[in-house]
Each structure stands twice: as structure tokens, then as C-alpha cells.
C-alpha positions as CSV (number, residue, x, y, z in Angstrom):
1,X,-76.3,-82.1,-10.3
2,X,-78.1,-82.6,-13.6
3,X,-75.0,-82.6,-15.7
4,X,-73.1,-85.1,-12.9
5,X,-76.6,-87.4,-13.3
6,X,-76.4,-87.3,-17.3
7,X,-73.4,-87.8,-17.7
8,X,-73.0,-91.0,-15.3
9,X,-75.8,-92.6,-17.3
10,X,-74.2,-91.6,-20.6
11,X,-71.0,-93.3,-18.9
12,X,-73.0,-96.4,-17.9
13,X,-75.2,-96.9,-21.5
14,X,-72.1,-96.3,-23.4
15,X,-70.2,-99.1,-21.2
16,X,-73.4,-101.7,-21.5
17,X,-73.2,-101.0,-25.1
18,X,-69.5,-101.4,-26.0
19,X,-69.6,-104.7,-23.8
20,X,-72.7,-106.1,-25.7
21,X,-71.0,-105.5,-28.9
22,X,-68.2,-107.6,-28.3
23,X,-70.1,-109.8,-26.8
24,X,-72.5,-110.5,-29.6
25,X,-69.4,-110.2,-32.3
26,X,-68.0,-112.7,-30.3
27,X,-70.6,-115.0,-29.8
28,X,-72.5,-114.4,-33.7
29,X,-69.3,-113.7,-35.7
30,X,-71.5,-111.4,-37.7
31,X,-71.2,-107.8,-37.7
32,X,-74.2,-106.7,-39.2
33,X,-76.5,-108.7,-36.5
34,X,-74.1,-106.9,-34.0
35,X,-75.1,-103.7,-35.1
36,X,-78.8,-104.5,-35.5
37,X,-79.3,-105.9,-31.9
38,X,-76.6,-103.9,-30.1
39,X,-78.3,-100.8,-31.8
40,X,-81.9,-101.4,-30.6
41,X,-80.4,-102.2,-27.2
42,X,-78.5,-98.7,-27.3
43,X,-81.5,-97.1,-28.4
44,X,-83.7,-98.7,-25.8
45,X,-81.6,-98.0,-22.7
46,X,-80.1,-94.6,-24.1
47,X,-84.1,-93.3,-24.2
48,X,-84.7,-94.6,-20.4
49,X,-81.9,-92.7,-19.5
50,X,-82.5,-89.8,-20.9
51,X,-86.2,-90.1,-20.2
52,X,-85.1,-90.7,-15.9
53,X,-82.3,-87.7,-16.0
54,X,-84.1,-85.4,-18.0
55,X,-87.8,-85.8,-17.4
56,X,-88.0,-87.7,-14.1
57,X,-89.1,-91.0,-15.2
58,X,-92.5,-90.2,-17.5
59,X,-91.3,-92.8,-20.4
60,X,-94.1,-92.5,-23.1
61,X,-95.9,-89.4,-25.0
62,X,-94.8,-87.7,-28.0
63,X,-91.0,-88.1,-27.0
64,X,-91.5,-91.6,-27.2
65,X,-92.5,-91.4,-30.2
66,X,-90.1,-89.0,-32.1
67,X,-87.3,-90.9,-30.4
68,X,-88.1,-94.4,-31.7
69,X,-88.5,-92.7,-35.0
70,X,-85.2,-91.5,-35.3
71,X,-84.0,-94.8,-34.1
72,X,-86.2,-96.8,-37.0
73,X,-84.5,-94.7,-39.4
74,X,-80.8,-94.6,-38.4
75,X,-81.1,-98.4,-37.4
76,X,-81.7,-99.3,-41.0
77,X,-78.8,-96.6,-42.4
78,X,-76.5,-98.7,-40.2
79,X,-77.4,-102.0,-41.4
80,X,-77.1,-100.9,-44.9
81,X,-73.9,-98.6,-44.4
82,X,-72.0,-101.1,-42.9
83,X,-73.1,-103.7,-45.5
84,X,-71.8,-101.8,-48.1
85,X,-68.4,-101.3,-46.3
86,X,-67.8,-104.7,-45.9
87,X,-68.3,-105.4,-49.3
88,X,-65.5,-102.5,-50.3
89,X,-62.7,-104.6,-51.9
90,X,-60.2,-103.3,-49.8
91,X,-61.8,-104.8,-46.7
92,X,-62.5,-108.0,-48.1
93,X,-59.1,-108.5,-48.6
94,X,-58.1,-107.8,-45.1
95,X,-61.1,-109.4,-43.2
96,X,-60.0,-113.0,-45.7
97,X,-56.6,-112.5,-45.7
98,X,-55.2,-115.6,-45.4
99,X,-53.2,-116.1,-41.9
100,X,-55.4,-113.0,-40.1
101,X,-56.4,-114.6,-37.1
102,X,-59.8,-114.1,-35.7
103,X,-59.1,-112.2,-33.1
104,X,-57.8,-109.6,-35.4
105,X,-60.6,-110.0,-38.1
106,X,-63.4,-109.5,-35.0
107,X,-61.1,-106.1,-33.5
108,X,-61.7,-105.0,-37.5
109,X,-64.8,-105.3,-37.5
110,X,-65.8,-104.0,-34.3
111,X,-63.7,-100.9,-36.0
112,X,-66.2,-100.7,-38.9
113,X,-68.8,-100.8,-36.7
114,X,-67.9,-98.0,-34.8
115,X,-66.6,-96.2,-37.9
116,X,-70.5,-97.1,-39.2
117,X,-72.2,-95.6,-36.4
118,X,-70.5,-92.6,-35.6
119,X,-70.7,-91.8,-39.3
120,X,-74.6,-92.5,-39.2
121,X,-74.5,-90.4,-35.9
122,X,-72.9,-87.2,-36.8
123,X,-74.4,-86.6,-40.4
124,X,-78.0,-88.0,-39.3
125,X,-78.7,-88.9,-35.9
126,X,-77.3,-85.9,-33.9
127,X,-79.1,-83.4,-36.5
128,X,-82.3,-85.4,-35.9
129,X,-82.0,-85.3,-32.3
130,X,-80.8,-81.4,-31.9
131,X,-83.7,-80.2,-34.5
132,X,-86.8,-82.6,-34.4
133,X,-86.1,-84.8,-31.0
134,X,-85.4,-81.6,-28.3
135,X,-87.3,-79.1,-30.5
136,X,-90.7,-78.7,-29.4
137,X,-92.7,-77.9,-32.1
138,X,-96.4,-80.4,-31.3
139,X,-98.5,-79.0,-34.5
140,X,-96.2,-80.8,-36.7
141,X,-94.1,-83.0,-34.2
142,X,-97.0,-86.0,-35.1
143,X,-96.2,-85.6,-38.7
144,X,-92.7,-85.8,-39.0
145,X,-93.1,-89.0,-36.7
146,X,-95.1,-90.8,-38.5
147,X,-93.2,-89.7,-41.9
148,X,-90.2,-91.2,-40.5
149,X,-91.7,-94.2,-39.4
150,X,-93.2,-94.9,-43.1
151,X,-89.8,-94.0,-44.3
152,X,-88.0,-96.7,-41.9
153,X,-90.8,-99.1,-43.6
154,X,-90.0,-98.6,-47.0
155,X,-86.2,-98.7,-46.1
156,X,-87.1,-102.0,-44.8
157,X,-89.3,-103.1,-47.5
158,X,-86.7,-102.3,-50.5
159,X,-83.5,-103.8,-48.5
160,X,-85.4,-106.7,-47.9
161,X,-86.5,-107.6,-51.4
């Protein structure tokens, strides 16, 4: 029954997310405010899920806390990962082609997107997750928090500057 629950709320985030993406490329035209806005909203409904399956609805503690910490971090990673693919030469050219049409340009960078987040995903968020986010470990569970969340800061700081 547990698996059945999780995975139909997987099955719903992931289809809430995908829509809102193309939504918002849509709508902004910009990929990197899709990723920023579709991310927190991933983030943000992916942690009430998990926190309803998994733990019957108690939303806020020290989960809550490692969770969003993870999310500061990667959040950043994908702004500034897919920044730095869009400005590879090889997809400048194809995103201002001349004659692309826009349809095509927005399916690309949806694409990149993707390509961004599952990259961020497998090499940082999934590790995070498996070792700090379901590892119990409360003596130094605090620490590692609040480390992340000064290291999302300073990410923050220096991209912004």
C-alpha cells in the first residue's frame, strides 16, 4: 500500500511539475525563471508529499529543515548550470538560428532544462537525499543544515554580484 501511495504522488508531483514548466516557458520565454520558480514549486509539493506518504502528515522538525537545505543548494546549481549552457556557443547558434520557430526554440529549451536538472539531480541531489536527507544521524544533522544553508547564501551572494 505504501509503495502504491508513493508512487501515485510521485506520478502526480512529477505531472504538476512538467505542466508548470511549460507553462511558465510559455508564458516568461525565459528558461532560467522557469527553472527557478518551477524548481521551488517541485521542491515545495515533492516535500508535502513525501512528508503525507511517508510520515503521515507531521510537515516540520529537522526534516524540514535538511530538506529545504538541499533544495537551497541545488536550486542555485541549476540556475547557474543552466546559465552556463545556454551560453555554450553551440546552443546559441541553435536557440538564434535564423528561421527556428519558437515553438522549436521553447521544446529546446525545455530539453536543457531537463538535461540541467537531472544532471544536478543525479551527481548532487540524489546523494544528498540518500546520505544526509534519510540518514538519521541528529548530533550533527543541525550542522550540516545550517552549513548548507550558509553555503546556498554565499552561492547567492557571489552569482549575484
Amino acid at each position: 500500500m505504501l509503495l502504491v501511495k508513493s508512487f501515485g504522488m510521485s506520478g502526480i508531483t512529477t505531472a504538476l511539475t512538467e505542466t508548470l514548466k511549460i507553462i511558465l516557458l510559455n508564458v516568461t520565454g525565459n528558461p532560467n525563471k522557469t527553472i527557478i520558480i518551477s524548481s521551488i514549486f517541485s521542491y515545495c509539493i515533492a516535500y508535502i508529499a513525501q512528508r503525507y506518504v511517508f510520515a503521515g502528515g507531521k510537515f516540520f522538525g529537522l526534516s524540514f529543515l535538511k530538506y529545504f537545505a538541499v533544495s537551497a543548494i541545488t536550486i542555485q546549481l541549476y540556475s547557474l548550470i543552466l546559465k552556463k549552457l545556454l551560453d555554450v556557443s553551440i546552443v546559441k547558434k541553435t536557440l538564434d538560428r535564423p528561421g527556428i520557430s519558437e515553438t522549436r526554440k521553447k521544446v529546446y529549451q525545455y530539453i536543457l532544462i531537463n538535461i540541467t536538472i537531472l544532471s544536478v539531480f543525479i551527481c548532487v541531489d540524489f546523494p544528498l537525499r540518500k546520505y544526509f536527507i534519510f540518514n538519521k544521524r541528529k548530533h550533527i544533522d543541525y550542522i550540516i543544515s545550517y552549513t548548507l544553508y550558509f553555503v546556498a547564501l554565499v552561492m547567492y551572494v557571489l552569482t549575484r554580484i
